[in-house]
N, C-alpha and C positions, 0 to 999 in steps of 0.2 A: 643152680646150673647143673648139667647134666656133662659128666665128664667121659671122653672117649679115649679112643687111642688111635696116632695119625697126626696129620699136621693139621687136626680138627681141632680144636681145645674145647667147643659145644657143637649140639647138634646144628643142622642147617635150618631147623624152623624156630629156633629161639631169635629171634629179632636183636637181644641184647648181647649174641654170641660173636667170638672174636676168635680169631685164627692165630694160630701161635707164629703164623707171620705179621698179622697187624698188631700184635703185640707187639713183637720184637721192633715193626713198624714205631710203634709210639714210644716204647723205650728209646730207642737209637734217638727217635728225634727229641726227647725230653732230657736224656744225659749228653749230647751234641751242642744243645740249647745252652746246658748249665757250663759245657766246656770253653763254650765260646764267651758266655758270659765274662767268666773269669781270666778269662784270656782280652776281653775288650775293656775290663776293669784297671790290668795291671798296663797295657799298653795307652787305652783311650782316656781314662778316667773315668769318674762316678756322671759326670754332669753327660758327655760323649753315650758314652754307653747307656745311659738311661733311653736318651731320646731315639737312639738308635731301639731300646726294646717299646717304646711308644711306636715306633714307624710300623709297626709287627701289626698294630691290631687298628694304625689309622683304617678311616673305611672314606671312600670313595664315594659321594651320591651318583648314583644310575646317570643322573641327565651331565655327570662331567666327566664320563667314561668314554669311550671311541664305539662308534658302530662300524664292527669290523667285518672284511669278508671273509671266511671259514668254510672250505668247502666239504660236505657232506661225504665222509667216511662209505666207500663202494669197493668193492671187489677188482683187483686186477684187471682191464681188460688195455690189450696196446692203442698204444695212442702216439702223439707226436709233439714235439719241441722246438722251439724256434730255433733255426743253423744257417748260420750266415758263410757265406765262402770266405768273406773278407769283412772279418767280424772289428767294431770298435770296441766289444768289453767281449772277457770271457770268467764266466760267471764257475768257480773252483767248488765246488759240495763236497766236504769229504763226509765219509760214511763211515761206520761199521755198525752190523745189524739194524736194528728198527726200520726194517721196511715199509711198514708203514708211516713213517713220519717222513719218510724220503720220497714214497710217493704222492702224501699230500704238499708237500713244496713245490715238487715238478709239475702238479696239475693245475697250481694256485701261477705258476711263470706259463705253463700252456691256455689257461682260463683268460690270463690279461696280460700277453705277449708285451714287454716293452719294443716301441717306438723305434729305438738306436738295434742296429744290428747285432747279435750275440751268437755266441757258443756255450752250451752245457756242456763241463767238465765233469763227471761224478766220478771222485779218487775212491775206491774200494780199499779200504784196509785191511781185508780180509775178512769179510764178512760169510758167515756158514750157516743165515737162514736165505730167504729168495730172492735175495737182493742181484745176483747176477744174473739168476736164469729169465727173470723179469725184465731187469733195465735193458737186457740185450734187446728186446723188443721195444722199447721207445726211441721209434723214428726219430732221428737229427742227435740224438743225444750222443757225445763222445764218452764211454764209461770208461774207465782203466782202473785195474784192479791191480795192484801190488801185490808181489809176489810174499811178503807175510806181514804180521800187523806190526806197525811201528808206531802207533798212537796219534792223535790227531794232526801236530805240527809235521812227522814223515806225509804224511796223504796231504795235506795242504801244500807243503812243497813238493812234491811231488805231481798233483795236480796244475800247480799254475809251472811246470818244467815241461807241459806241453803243450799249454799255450797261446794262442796265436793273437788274440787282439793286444789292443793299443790299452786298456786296464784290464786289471785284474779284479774280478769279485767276489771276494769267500762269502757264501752263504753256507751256514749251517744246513742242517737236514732237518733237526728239527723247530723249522720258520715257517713263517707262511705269510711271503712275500704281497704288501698289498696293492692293490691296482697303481700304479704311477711310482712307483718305487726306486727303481732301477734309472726312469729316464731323470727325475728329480735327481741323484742324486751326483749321476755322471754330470749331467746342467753344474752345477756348484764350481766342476774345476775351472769352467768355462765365465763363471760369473764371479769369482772371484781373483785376488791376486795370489801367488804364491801358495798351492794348493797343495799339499801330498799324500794327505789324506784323508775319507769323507767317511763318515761313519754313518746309515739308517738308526733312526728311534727306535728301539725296540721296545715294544708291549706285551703284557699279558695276553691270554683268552679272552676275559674278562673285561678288556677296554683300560685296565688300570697298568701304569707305566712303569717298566724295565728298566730304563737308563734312557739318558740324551747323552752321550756321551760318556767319558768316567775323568775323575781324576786322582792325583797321585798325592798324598800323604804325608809329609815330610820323614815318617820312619818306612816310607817304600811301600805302604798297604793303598790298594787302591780300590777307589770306590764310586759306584754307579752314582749317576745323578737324576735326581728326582725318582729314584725306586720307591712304589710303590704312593705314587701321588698319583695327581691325575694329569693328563699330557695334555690339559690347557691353562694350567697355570702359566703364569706370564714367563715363569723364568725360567720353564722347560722348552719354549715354543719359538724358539728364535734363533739363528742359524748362529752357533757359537763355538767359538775356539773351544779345547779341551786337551789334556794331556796325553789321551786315548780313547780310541774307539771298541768294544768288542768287536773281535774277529767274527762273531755271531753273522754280522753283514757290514762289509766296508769294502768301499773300492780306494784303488792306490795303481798310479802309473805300471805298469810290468816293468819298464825298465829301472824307474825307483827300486822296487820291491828287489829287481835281480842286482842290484846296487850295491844295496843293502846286506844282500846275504840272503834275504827270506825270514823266516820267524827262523829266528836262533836255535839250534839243536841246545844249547846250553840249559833250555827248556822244558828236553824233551821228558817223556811224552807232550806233553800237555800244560798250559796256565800260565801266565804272565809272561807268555810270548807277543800278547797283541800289547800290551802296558809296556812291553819295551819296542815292541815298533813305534807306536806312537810317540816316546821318548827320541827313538832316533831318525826319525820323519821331523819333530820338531829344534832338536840339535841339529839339522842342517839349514835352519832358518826356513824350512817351510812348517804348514799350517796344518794340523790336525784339528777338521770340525767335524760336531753332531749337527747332519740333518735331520731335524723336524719334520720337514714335510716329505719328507722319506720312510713309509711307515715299514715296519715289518714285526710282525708277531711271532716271539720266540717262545717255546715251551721250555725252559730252563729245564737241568740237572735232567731230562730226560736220558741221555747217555748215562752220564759220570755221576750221577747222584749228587747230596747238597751234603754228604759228610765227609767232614776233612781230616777223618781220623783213619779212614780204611777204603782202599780201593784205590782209583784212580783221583779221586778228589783230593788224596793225602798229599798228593805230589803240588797243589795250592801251595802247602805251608810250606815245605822244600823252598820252591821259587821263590815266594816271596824273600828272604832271606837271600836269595841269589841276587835277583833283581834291585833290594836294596845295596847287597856289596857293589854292585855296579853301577850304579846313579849315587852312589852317597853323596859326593861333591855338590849334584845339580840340587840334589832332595834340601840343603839347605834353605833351596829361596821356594820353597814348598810351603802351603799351608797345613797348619797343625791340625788337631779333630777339635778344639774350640771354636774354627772358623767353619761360619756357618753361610750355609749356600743364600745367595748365589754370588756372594766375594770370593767362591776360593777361585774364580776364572778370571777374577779383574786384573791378576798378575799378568796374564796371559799380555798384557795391551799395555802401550806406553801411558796413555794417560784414561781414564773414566769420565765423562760428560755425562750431566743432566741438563736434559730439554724437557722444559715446559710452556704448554701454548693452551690457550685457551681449547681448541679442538683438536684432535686428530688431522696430521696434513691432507688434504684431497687434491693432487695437483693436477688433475686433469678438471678442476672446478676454479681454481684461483691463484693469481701468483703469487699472492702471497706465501700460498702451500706449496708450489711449485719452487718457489725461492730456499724453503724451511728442509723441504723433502734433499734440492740439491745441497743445501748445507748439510746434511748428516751425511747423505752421501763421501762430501769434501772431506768432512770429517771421521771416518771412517779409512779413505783412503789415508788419512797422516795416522793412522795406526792407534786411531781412539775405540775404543766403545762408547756406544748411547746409548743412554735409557733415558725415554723417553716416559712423558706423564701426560694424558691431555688431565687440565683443568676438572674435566666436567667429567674425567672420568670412566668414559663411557667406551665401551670396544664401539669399533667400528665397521667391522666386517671386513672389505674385501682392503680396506685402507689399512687398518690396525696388521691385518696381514702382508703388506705390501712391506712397511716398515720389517716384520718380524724375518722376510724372507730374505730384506739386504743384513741381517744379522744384528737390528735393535732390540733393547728387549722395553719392551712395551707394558706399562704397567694399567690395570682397570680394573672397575669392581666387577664382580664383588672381592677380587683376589687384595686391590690394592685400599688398603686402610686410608682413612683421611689422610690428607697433607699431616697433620698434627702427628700423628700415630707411623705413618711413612717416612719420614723424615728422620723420625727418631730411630727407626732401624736402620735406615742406609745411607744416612746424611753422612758418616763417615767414610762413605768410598768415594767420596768424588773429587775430583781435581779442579772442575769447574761445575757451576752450574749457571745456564742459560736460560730466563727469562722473558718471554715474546709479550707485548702487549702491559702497557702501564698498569692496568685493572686486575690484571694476573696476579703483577710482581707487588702489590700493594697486599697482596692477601700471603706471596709466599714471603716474602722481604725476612720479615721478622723471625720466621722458621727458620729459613735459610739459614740466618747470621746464628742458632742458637744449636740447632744440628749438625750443620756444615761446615763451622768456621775456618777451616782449612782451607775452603773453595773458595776460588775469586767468582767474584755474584757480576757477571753482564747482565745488562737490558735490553735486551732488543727490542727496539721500537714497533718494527717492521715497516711504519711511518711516524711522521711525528700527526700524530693523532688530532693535535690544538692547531697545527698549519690548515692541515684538511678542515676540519671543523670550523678556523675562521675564515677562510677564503667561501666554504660555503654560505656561510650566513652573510658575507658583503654580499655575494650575489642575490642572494634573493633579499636583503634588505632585511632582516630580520636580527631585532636587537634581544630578544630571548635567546636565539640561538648563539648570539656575539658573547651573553654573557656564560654561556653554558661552551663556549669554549676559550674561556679565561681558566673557569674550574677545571677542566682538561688538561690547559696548560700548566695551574699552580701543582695540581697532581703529575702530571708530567715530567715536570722539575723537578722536583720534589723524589722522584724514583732515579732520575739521573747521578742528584748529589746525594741521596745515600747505594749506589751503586758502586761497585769499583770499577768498570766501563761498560761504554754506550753504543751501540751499533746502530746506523743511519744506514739509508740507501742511495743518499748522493751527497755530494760537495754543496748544495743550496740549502741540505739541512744542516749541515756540521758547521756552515756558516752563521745561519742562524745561531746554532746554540752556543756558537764563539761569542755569542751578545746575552743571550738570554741564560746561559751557564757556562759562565766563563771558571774556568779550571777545572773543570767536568774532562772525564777520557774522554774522546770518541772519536771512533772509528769507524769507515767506513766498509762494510759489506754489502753492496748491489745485488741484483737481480740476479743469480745463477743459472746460465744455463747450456746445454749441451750444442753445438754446432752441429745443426741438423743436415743441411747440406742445399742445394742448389732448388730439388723439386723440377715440376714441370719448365719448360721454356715459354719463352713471352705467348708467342702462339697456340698453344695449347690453353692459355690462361682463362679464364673470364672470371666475370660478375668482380663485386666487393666484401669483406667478411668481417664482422666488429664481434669480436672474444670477449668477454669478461661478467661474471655471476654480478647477480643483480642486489646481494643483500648490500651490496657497495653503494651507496646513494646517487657516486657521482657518474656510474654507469647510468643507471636511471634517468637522468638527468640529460646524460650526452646522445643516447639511445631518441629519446624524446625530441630534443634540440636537433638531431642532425635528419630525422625522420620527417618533423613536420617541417624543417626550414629550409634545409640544404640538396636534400636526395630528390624533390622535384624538380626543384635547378639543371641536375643532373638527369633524369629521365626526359628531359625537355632535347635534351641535344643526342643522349645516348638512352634509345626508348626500348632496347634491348636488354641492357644491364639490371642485374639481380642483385640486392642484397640481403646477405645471408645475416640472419643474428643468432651469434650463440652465447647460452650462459644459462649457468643454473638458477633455479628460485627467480623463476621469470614470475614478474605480480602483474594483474590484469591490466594495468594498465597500458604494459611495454607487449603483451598478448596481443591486444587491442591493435598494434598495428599491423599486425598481420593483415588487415583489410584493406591497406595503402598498394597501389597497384608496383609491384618488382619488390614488395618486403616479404620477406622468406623467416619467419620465428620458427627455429630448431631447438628451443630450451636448450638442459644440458644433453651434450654428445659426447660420450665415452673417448671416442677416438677423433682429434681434430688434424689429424695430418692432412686427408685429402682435401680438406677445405684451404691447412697451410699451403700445402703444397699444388692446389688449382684452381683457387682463387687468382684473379690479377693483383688488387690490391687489398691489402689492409687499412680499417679506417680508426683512430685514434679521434673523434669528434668531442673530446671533455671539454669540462670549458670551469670546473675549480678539480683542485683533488691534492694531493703532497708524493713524496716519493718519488720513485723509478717505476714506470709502466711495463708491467710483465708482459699486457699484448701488443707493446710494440718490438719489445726484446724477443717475444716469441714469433712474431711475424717474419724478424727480419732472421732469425739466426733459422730459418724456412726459405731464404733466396725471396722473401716475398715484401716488396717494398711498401712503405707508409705513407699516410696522407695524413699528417695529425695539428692540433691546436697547437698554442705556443705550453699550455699548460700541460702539454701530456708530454712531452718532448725535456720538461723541465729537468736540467740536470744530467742529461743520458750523454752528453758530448758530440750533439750532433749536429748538422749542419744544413743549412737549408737550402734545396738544392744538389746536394751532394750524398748525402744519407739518405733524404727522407723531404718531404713539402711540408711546409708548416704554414697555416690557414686558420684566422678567427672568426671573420663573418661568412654568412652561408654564403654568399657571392666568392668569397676570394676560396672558401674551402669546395664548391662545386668546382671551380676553374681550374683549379690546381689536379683535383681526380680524374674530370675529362683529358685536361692533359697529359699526364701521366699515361690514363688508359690507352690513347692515343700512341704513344712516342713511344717507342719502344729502344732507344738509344736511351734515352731519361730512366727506361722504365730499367735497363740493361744498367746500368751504374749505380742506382740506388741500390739496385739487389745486390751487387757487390760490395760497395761499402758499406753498406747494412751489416753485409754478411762479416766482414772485419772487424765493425765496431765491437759485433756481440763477441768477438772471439779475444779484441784487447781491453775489451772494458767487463764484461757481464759474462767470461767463460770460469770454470770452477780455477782455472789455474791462476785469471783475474783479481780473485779474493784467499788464492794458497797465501801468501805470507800475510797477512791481516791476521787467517785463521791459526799461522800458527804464532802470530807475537803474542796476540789476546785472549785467542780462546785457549791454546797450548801450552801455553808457557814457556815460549821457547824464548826468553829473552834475557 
């Protein structure tokens, strides 16, 4: 090498030459490395700290990285900002220098304007490259510039002490905020209970992930979660409690924050001022979560550097020390650095739930899913976590996400290991685990008991399987099928009595199994669901609508039966009336009548309100099947009255005449729908005590103490 003099250490055409700043560069961070080391040894341990220097060099495959929006590095020219007169969030950026990372934020919030009304704050700490003479020129922007530098938490408070909306949002400068960000994550306060504050997922450049939140250490040191994985693993991707958010990007009520105090001068400059707000956001019994689907890309240490030996990064270790003299009390019920993610947040929740179902829920396809989905729901509000597992493994897209965004955490491959292999890492966190479908629990049963044995193991039936199965084979007369639901049955039983409880969906099953397993728990939990409300009036109404997926036999069946036997009965007198059929995995068969004059096949339909809600009536025509019928519970808790068999009615506590008509032959079930359709005082009181039924029998508060004697423990 060829030596100069200057801040050159080789010339500029040796390819292998280094500047005695990228020296200095790779010393700092090689003797930085080795001080932390030593320092993660004596604090975390050898096992802690190892896998913490393994995180250093995990790598991320391309296709489980984020395609992010990053906009293209240009020149200065003014532009403008969204400014609301009567703003709901006011978004605080504190600065000092790097202009440029402050102008690509501002362009990335003017490129994909959120939705909800906003103010940009930019708090100037005294910045002395273009940062004033520039921002003065972007239209709607409020800049304010402190009159000298007091370090990040002076400009953050100071920033949000002017103001004006109803939250407050610290965004860094240097982020870059991604499309839907901001409205996602103000939504949260509104979708959840008890909110005070939401934290965005922050990301690398690179697609690969920053934190979902952080949490707190039992000696005070706090730490990002899932740094440096990739942001779809299962247990980054689901809206979850935490101890703190980076100040990086988090919204929090104004009047909270001014509550509060603001981030604590005790802090100041800088660092473990956002780990103690979320500490005392969560000491007042509200919620500190990471949202997920709140994305924002943060270029770390761009200001303050990543060493915490000199500069402003020093004042870290300070804090930290601070921060733990001041929680030491709390930091006992702290996880240690043994505890490995994603239990150190199961504290966060009174109790931990596992749910296991054959599929992922889809309840806009089936009650059964419909029923499963309001049960986490339930469960959820009495202050549990779920993780959930389908069977088969398999993400499922817009469903797998529906789960992750009420704050499940949702496990599939290829992230989630076999049952065998799964179990054994997290059988120990559970307080219960839930079991849907006999065929399931035959396969987890024995895991369960040997991973988990802590957890009390339910079955949920979701029906009794061998009812269904032999009421089908009386009807069509077939003694294969009688004996193929005897086996049903012996295996049914059989999961009951090595259960420790049973869950039914009516009083006609739990009756039964008072004979057929007697000493067996079980309890009942019905059909859940939300009181939708009234819908159109009589007048406005027409045609008829029959709901329900066809992989179900006994839809097939009643579909078939009521089409070729009963529904021209009914066009005979009412030549006007349409019937609608909806339901997924429609087979050629039930296609096939689409060619019957007033039959209307709509497969599956995403959205079925306006058919709840403008249809005259609902038709329940089964004629075997077991259980609580979800589409008569969904019809009616839609103000939209039923016309159903005595089989579909079985168990639901209703009354005929008074709730609902109840009709076996196609003569008596044609007669009952003209009149109905007809009578609009008939049609006027079913829809109301319909509407009752679902509210004291099949609403989520219907099945609250159920959920919490057997699935909670609370007894």
């Amino acid at each position: 090498m060829k030596f100069a003099l200057g801040s050159s250490f080789s010339n500029d055409d040796d390819p292998m030459a280094l500047s005695w700043t990228e020296l200095r560069f790779f010393y700092d961070r090689g003797t930085g490395l080795f001080h932390r080391g030593l320092a993660s040894l004596r604090t975390r341990g050898v096992r802690a700290s190892w896998e913490r220097v393994l995180k250093q060099f995990h790598t991320v495959p391309a296709e489980q990285r984020l395609s992010l929006y990053l906009p293209q590095p240009e020149a200065f020219a003014p532009f403008a900002v969204p400014l609301a007169a009567r703003p709901v969030a006011s978004i605080v950026i504190p600065v000092y220098n790097q202009f440029a990372h402050t102008l690509a934020c501002l362009r990335a919030i003017a490129a994909h304007p959120p939705a909800v009304a906003i103010e940009i704050i930019v708090s100037d700490d005294g910045s002395s490259d273009q940062t004033e003479s520039a921002l003065k020129q972007v239209e709607g922007l409020r800049y304010h510039r402190r009159a000298q530098n007091g370090g990040f938490i002076a400009a953050c408070n100071d920033g949000a002490s002017v103001a004006t909306g109803e939250f407050l949002v610290f965004l860094n400068n240097d982020t870059i905020p991604q499309p839907g960000w901001l409205d996602t994550l103000l939504a949260t306060f509104g979708s959840e209970p008890d909110v005070g504050l939401v934290g965005s997922q922050l990301v690398y450049p690179d697609g690969r992930l920053q934190e979902t939140g952080g949490i707190v250490r039992n000696d005070g040191r706090a730490a990002n979660l899932g740094r440096l994985r990739s942001a779809f693993e299962p247990e980054f991707s689901y809206l979850r409690r935490v101890d703190y958010c980076s100040a990086a990007a988090i919204a929090i009520p104004r009047a909270l924050f001014e509550s509060i105090g603001g981030f604590d001068a005790l802090y100041s400059p800088a660092y473990y001022e956002d780990t103690d707000l979320g500490m005392k956001v969560n000491a007042r019994g509200l919620r500190a979560l990471a949202q997920p689907m709140s994305k924002v890309v943060h270029l770390e240490g761009i200001t303050s550097g990543t060493d915490t030996r000199r500069g402003i990064k020093s004042y870290q270790v300070r804090n930290e020390q601070r921060f733990a003299e001041r929680w030491a009390q709390q930091l006992g019920s702290h996880p240690d650095h043994e505890t490995r993610s994603p239990r150190t947040t199961d504290r966060l929740y009174s109790r931990v739930v596992l749910i296991v179902d054959a599929l992922t829920p889809q309840p806009d396809r089936d009650s059964g899913s419909l029923r499963l989905f309001n049960l986490i729901r339930l469960l959820r509000e009495e202050d549990a976590h779920v993780v959930f597992v389908p069977a088969n493994r398999a993400y499922d897209g817009a469903y797998t996400e529906a789960l992750q965004a009420m704050g499940v955490e949702v496990w599939y491959a290829p992230h989630a290991k076999r049952p065998h292999a799964w179990l054994r890492e997290h059988g120990p966190r559970f307080d219960t685990v839930i079991v849907c479908r006999h065929y399931v629990l035959r396969e987890w049963l024995p895991l369960v008991r040997q991973f988990a044995p802590q957890a009390r193991l339910v079955f949920d039936t979701v029906d009794l399987h061998y009812l269904r199965e032999r009421r089908g084979a009386e009807l069509a007369g077939d003694d294969a099928l009688k004996r193929a639901s005897e086996r049903t049955r012996a295996l049914e039983l059989e999961m009951i009595a090595r259960s420790d409880a049973t869950l039914v969906v009516s009083d006609v099953e739990r009756t039964l199994l008072a004979q057929d397993a007697p000493g067996a728990r079980v309890e009942i939990v019905s059909n859940l669901h939300h009181v939708q409300g009234r819908g159109l009036p009589f007048e406005q109404r027409h045609d008829l609508v029959f709901v329900g997926g066809f992989r179900h036999p006994p839809n097939v069946d009643a579909v078939q039966w009521f089409v070729g036997e009963a529904f021209p009965l009914i066009r005979a007198r009412l030549p006007e009336v349409r019937f609608h059929c909806i339901g997924s995995d429609t087979p050629a068969e039930i296609s096939a009548l689409a060619s019957q004059p007033g039959v209307m096949m709509h497969g599956h339909v995403p959205d079925i309100d306006p058919y709840m809600d403008g249809a005259r009536i609902s038709l329940a025509p089964l004629r075997y099947g077991a259980g609580v019928k979800g589409k008569v519970n969904l019809s009616m808790a839609h103000g939209q009255p039923v016309v159903a068999t005595g089989c579909a009615v079985e168990g639901m506590h209703l009354r005929d005449g008074e709730e609902v008509l109840v009709a076996d032959s196609p003569q008596a079930f044609a007669d009952a729908v003209v009149r109905l359709y007809t009578d609009a005082a008939l049609w006027q009181r079913l829809a109301e005590n319909g509407l009752a039924n679902v509210e004291r029998h099949f609403s989520l508060d219907a099945a609250r103490n159920v959920v919490r004697r057997v699935l909670l423990r609370d007894e």
